[in-house]
N, C-alpha and C positions, 0 to 999 in steps of 0.2 A: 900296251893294252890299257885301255880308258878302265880307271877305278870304279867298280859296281856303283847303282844310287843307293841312297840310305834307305835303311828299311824303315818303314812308316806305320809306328804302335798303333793299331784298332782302339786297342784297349787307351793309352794315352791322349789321341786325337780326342775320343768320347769324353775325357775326363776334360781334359780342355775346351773342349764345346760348351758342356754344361755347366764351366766355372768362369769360362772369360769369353762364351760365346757373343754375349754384347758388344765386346770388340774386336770377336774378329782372328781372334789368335789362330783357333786352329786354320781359319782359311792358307794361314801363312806356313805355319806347320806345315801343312799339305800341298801347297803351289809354290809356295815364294813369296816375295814380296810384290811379285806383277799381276796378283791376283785383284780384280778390277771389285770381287764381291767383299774381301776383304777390307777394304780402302774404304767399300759403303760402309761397312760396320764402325768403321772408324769415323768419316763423316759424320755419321749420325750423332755422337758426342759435340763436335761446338756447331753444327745445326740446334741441338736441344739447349745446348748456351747460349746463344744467340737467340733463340724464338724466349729464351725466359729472362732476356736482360732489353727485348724489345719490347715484351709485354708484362710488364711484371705483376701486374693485376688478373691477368689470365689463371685460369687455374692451372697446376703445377702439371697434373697429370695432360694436359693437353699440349702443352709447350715443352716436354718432355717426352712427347708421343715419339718420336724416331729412335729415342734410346730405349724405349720401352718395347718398340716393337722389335727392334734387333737383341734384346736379349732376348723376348720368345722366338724368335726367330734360330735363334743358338742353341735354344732349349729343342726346337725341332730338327733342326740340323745334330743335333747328339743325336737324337733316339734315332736320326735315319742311317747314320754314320754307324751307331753302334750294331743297329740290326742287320745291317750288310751282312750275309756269310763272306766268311772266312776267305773261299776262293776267289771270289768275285773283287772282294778287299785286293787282295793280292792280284790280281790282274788288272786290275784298276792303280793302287797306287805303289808294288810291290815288285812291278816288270822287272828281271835283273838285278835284283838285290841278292836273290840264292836263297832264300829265306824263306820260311812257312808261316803263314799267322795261326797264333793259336790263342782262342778267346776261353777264357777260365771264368768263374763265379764270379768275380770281382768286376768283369763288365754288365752280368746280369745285377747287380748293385747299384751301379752306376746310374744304370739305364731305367730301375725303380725310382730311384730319388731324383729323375730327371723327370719322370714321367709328373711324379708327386710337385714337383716344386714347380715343373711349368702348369701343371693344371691348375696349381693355385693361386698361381700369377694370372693367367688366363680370367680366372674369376674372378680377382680382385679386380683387374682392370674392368671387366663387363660390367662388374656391380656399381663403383665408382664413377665411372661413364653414363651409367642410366642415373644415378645418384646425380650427377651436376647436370646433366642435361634435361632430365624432367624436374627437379625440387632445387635446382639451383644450388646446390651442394645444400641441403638444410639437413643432412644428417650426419657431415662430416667436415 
């Protein structure tokens, strides 16, 4: 008899979404390491080393644009992750494991200061963006 698959924390995956979703972690967590979305999150790190060691005069926030979008990208991928119900979680990544998921207070947590920190990531980046691309960065 082939040993159950590991059971896959809701609550865990979200917390790693929203702390290392920039690279990628939980994709791995959740698929392996043959996950082709995961490998982009990680790309995107010496992509953005590269675009800031070819252009070093560019502004930072432009030549750092792939790492910046893959962390809100992580930041979205939590809150979709987290809002799954329960069942669906488990049927999706929970097949045979024998196990229930059960999401407590501490995911509704999670998922506030996920919400909170990528909207204000979101905004910085739009304001910064309109800030160098209309005044040429002249207020920052």
């Amino acid at each position: 008899m082939p040993p159950s698959p590991r059971h896959k924390n809701k609550t865990l995956t979200t917390l790693i979404a929203a702390v290392l979703g920039g690279i990628g972690l939980h994709r791995f967590y959740l698929y392996g390491l043959r996950d082709r979305f995961g490998w982009l999150h990680i790309l995107a790190i010496p992509l953005s080393l590269g675009l800031m060691s070819a252009q070093p005069q560019a502004p930072q926030l432009f030549t750092a644009l792939p790492l910046v979008l893959s962390v809100l990208i992580g930041c979205l991928e939590a809150l979709v992750i987290g809002l799954t119900p329960d069942d669906k979680w488990d049927a999706r990544h929970n097949t045979g494991s024998g196990r229930q998921s059960e999401s407590h207070w501490i995911l509704a947590v999670i998922l506030v200061l996920t919400v909170g920190l990528g909207a204000m990531g979101l905004i910085a980046l739009l304001a910064r963006s309109f800030d160098l691309l209309f005044t040429g960065g002249a207020f920052g």
